[in-house]
C-alpha positions as a Python dict, from the first residue, in 0.01 Angstrom:
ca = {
    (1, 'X'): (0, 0, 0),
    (2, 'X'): (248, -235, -168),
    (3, 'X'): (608, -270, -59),
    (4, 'X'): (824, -332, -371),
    (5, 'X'): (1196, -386, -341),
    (6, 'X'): (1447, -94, -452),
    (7, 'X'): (1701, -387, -530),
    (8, 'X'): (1922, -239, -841),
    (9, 'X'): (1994, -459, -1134),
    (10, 'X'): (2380, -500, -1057),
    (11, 'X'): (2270, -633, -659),
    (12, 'X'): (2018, -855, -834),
    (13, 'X'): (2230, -1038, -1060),
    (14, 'X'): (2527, -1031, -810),
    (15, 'X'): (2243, -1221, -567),
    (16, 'X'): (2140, -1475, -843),
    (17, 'X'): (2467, -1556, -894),
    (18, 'X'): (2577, -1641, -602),
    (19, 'X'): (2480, -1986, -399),
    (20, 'X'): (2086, -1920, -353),
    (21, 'X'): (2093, -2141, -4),
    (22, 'X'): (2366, -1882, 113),
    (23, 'X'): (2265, -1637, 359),
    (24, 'X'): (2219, -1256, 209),
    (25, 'X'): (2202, -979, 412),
    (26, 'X'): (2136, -617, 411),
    (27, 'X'): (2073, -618, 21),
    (28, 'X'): (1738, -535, -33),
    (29, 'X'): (1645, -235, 67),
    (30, 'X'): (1190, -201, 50),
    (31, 'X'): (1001, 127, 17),
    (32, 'X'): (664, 241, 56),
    (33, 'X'): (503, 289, -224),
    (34, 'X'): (182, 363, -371),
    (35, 'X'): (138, 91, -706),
    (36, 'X'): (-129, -126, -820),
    (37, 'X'): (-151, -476, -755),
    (38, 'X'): (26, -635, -956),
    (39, 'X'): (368, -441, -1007),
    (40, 'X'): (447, -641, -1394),
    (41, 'X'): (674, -466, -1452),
    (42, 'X'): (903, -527, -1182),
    (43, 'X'): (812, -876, -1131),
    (44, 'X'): (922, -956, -1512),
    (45, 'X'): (1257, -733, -1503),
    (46, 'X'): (1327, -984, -1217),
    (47, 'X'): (1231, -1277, -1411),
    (48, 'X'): (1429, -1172, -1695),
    (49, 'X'): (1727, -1119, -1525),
    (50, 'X'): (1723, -1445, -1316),
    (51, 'X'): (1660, -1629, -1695),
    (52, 'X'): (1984, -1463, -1841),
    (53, 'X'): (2158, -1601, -1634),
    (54, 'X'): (2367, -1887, -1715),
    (55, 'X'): (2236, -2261, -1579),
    (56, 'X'): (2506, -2291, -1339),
    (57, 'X'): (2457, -2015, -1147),
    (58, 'X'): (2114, -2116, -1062),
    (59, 'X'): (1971, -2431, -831),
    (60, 'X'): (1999, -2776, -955),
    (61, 'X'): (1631, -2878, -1045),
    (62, 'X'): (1640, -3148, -900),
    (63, 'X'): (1710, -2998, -572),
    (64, 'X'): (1457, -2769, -523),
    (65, 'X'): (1416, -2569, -246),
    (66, 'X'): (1301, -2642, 119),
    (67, 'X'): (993, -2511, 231),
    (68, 'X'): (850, -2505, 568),
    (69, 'X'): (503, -2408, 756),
    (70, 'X'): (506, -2310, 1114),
    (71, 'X'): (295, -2186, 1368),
    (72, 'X'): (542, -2067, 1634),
    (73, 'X'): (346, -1956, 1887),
    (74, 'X'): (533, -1661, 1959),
    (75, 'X'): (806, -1884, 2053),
    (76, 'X'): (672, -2021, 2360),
    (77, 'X'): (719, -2439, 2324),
    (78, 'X'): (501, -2745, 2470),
    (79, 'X'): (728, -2713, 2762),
    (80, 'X'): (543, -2348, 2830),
    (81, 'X'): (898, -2189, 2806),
    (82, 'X'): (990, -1875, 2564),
    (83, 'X'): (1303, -1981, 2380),
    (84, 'X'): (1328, -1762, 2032),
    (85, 'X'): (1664, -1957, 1953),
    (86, 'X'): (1496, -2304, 1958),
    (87, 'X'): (1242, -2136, 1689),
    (88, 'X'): (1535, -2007, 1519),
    (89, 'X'): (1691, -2349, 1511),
    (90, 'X'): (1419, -2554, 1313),
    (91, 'X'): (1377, -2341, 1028),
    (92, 'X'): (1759, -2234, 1028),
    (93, 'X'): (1779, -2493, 716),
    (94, 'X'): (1499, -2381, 532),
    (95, 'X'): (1495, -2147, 223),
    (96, 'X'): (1182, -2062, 286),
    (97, 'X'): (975, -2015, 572),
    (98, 'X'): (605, -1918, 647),
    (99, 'X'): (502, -1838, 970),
    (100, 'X'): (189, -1809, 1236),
    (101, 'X'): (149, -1628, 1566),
    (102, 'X'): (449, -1409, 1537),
    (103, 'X'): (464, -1135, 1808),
    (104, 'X'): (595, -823, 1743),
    (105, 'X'): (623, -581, 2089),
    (106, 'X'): (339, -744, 2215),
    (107, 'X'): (281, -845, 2517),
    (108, 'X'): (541, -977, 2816),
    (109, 'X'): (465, -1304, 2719),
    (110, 'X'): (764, -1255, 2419),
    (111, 'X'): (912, -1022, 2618),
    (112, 'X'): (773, -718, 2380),
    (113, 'X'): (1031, -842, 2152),
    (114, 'X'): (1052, -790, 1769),
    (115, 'X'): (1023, -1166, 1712),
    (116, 'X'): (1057, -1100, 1278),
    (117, 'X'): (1351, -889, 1338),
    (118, 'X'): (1550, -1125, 1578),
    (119, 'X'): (1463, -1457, 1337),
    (120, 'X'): (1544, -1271, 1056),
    (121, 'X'): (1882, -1179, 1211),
    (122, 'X'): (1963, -1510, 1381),
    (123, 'X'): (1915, -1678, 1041),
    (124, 'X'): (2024, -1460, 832),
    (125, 'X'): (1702, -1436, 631),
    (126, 'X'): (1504, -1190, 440),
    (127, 'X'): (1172, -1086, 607),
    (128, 'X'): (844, -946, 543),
    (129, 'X'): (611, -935, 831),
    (130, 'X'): (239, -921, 772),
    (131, 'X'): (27, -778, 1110),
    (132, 'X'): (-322, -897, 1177),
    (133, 'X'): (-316, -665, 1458),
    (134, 'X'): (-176, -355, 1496),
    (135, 'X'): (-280, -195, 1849),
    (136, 'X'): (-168, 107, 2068),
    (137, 'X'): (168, 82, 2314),
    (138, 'X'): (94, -85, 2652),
    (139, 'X'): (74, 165, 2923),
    (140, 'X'): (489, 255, 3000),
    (141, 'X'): (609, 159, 2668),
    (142, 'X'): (641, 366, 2322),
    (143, 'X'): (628, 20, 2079),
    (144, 'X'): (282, -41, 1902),
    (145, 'X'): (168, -344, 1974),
    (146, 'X'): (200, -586, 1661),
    (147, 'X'): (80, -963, 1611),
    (148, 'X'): (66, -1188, 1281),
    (149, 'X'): (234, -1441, 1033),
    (150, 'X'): (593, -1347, 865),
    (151, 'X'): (749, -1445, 579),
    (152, 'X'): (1124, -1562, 592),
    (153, 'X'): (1341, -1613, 252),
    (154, 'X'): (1691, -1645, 160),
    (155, 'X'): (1609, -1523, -175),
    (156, 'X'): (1568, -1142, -228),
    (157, 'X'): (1192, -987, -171),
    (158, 'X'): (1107, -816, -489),
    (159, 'X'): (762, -704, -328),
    (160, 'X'): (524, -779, -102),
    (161, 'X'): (173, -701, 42),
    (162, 'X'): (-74, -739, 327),
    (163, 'X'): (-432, -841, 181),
    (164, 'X'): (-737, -828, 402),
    (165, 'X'): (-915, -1132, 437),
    (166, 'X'): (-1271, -1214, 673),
    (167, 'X'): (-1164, -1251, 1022),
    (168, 'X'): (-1291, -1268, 1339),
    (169, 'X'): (-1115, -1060, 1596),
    (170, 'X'): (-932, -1225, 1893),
    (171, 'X'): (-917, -906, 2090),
    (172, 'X'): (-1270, -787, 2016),
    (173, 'X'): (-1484, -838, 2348),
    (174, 'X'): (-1766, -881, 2096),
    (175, 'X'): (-1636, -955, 1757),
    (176, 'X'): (-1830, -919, 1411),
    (177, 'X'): (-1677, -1105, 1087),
    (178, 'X'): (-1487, -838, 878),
    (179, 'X'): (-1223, -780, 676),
    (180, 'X'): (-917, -754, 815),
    (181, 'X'): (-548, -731, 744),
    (182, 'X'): (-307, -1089, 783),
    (183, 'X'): (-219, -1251, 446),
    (184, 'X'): (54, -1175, 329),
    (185, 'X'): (201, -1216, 10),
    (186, 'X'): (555, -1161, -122),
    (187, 'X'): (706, -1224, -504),
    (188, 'X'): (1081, -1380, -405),
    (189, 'X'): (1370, -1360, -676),
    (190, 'X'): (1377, -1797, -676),
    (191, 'X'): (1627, -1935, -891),
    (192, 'X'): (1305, -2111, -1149),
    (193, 'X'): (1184, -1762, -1172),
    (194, 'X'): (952, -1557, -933),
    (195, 'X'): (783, -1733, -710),
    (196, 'X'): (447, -1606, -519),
    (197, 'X'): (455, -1690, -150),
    (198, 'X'): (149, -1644, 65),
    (199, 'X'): (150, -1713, 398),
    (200, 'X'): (-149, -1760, 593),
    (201, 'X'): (-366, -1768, 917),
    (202, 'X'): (-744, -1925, 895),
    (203, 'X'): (-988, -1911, 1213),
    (204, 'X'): (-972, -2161, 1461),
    (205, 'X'): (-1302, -2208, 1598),
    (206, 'X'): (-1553, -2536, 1494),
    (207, 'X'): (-1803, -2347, 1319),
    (208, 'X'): (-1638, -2363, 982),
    (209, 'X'): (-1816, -2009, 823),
    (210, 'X'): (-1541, -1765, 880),
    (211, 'X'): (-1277, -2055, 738),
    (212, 'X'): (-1521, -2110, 436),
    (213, 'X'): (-1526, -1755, 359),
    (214, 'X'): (-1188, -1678, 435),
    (215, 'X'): (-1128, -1984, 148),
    (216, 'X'): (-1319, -1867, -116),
    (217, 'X'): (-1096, -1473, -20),
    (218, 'X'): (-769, -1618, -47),
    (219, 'X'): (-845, -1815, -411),
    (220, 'X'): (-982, -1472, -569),
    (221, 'X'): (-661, -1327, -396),
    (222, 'X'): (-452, -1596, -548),
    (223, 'X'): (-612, -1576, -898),
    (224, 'X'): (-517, -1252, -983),
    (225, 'X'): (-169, -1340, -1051),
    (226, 'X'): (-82, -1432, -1411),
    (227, 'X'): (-177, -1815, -1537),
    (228, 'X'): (59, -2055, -1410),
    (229, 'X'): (243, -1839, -1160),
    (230, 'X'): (453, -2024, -950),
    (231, 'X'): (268, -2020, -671),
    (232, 'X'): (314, -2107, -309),
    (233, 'X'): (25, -2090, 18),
    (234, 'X'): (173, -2207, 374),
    (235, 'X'): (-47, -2211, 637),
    (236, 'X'): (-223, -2317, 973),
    (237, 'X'): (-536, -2356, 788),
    (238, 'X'): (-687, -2463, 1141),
    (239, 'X'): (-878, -2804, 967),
    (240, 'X'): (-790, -3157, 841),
    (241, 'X'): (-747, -3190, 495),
    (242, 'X'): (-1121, -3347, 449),
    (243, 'X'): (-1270, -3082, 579),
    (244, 'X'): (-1555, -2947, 388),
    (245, 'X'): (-1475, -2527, 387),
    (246, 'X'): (-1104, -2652, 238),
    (247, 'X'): (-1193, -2800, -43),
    (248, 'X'): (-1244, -2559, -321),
    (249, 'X'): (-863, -2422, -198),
    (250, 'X'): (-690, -2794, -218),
    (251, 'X'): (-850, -2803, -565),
    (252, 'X'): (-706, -2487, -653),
    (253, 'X'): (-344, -2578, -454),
    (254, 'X'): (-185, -2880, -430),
    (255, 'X'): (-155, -3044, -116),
    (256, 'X'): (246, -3090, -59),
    (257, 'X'): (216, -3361, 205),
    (258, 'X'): (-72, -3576, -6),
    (259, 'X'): (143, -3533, -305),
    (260, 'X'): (514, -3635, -171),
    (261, 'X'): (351, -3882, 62),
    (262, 'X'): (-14, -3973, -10),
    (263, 'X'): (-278, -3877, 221),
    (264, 'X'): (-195, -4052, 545),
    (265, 'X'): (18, -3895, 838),
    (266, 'X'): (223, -3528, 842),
    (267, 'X'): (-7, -3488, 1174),
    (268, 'X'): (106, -3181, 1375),
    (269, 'X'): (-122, -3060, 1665),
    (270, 'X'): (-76, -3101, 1919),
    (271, 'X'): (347, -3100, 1901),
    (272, 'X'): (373, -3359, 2169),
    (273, 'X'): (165, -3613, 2031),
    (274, 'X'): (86, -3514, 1724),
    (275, 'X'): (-337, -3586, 1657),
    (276, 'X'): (-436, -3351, 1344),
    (277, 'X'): (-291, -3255, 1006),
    (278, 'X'): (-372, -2880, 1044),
    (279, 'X'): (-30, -2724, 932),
    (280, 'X'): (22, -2692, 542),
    (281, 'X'): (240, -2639, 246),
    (282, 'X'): (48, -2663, -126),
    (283, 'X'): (181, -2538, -426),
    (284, 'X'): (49, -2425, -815),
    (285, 'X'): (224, -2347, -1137),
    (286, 'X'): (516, -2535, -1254),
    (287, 'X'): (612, -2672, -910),
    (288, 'X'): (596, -3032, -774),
    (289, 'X'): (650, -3162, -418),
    (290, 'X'): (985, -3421, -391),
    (291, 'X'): (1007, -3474, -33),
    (292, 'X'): (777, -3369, 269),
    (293, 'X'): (864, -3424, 675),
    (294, 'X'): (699, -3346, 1003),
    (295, 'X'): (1012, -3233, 1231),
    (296, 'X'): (986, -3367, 1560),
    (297, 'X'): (1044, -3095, 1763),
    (298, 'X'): (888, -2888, 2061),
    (299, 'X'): (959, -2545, 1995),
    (300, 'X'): (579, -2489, 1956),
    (301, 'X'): (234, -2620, 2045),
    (302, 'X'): (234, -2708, 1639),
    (303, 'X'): (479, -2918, 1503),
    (304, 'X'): (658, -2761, 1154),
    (305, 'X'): (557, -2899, 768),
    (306, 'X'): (881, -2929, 555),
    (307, 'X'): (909, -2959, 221),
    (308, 'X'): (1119, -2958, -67),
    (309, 'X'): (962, -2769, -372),
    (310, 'X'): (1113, -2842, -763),
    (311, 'X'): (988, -2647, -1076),
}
């Protein structure tokens, strides 16, 4: 199942038009639907209308827009303590925003909350949220029990999907590689045109196998868009950048960081003193990385990758 936006024509020119780092609300309205893959046809109505547009109603070039990776673990920070505003403050000034361990009615631990929902609403953001797991209510409560990455935007969603990629399962007292749901991808209105954003997840444990398949997944994912997308992939990829199983995907993405800032520092785990570059923002297509930060901050165990993107 795809979800493709029912945005009209009129609400996506009056969108385009206005300030793209303003905050939109309530315009796009997503449905259901059952499509292919690749919905062309909406995708280039989109780009057309964004290109008729006249230059000043779209984002400087040399601007950009602000990107940023991070792992939020479900909004509990170094200091142990669940604060969902303090999340909501670091990527407040983003345009876009990819993000890890996201917990949607989950567990007491975020309250059962609807973590997508209340960042969505305290910035003002667009939202697609992208489950890895999608379990039964807790005994005493009617929610299902939801956990994955989400996508944040301030540009409209024209469609987006969950893929399936090789995991292997957290919850699972005895777990088996397989695929499973998690990697999301959703086409955003962005003033240079539409702009694939795929946000991402990648095991965690030493032996690099699942990570090396779940690499060579998410680049056959990726390559079905048309040549030269604009393309985007934020992600706790869960290894350094010289790791082995990434290579054949920073070949096929740019590394932000090494690109804005060569290939020493933008270390993020632990938050508190920082020790490994594990958090990422790469890029494909027409796009180039200006400027790249680590935010000091302790909202999370991880430490957040900013970026701006141009192109």
């Amino acid at each position: 199942m795809v979800v493709i936006a029912t945005t009209t024509t009129h609400e996506l020119l009056a969108l385009a038009r206005r300030n793209p780092h303003r905050r939109h609300r309530g315009l796009v309205c997503c449905r259901l639907v059952t499509a292919s893959r690749r919905s062309n046809v909406v995708i280039a109505l989109a780009a057309a209308l964004i290109s008729l547009l006249p230059h000043t109603a779209q984002a400087a070039p040399h601007r950009g827009i602000d990107v940023l990776d991070f792992n939020i673990h479900t909004g509990i920070g170094a200091d142990g303590r669940l604060d969902l505003a303090r999340t909501a403050e670091v990527i407040a000034g983003a345009d876009v925003v990819g993000l890890q361990e996201v917990d949607v009615h989950w567990a007491a631990r975020s309250g059962y909350a609807d973590q997508v929902a209340q960042l969505a609403r305290m910035t003002g953001m667009h939202s697609y949220f992208a489950p890895i797991y999608d379990l039964d209510p807790e005994p005493g409560r009617t929610e299902r029990r939801r956990y994955g990455v989400a996508l944040l935007s301030r540009f409209p969603i024209i469609r987006a999907e969950n893929h399936e990629i090789t995991r292997l399962s957290t919850v699972d007292p005895e777990p088996a590689p397989k695929p499973m749901p998690g990697f999301a991808e959703a086409v955003l209105a962005t003033p240079g045109g539409p702009t694939h954003v795929y946000v991402t997840h990648l095991d965690y444990r030493p032996d690099p196998a699942v990570r090396r398949t779940q690499v060579a997944e998410t680049i056959h994912i990726m390559d079905q868009d048309p040549p030269h997308a604009r393309q985007l992939l934020l992600g706790d990829f869960n290894a350094g950048p010289d790791a082995p199983e990434l290579a054949p995907l920073l070949a096929r993405m740019r590394d932000g960081w090494a690109a804005a800032n060569g290939p020493g520092g933008g270390l993020t785990f632990p938050a508190p003193t920082p020790e490994k570059r594990i958090d990422y923002v790469t890029f494909a297509g027409r796009l180039r990385a200006t400027r790249a930060e680590v935010p000091d901050t302790q909202a999370s165990d991880h430490r957040p990758v900013l970026m701006t993107i141009a192109g």
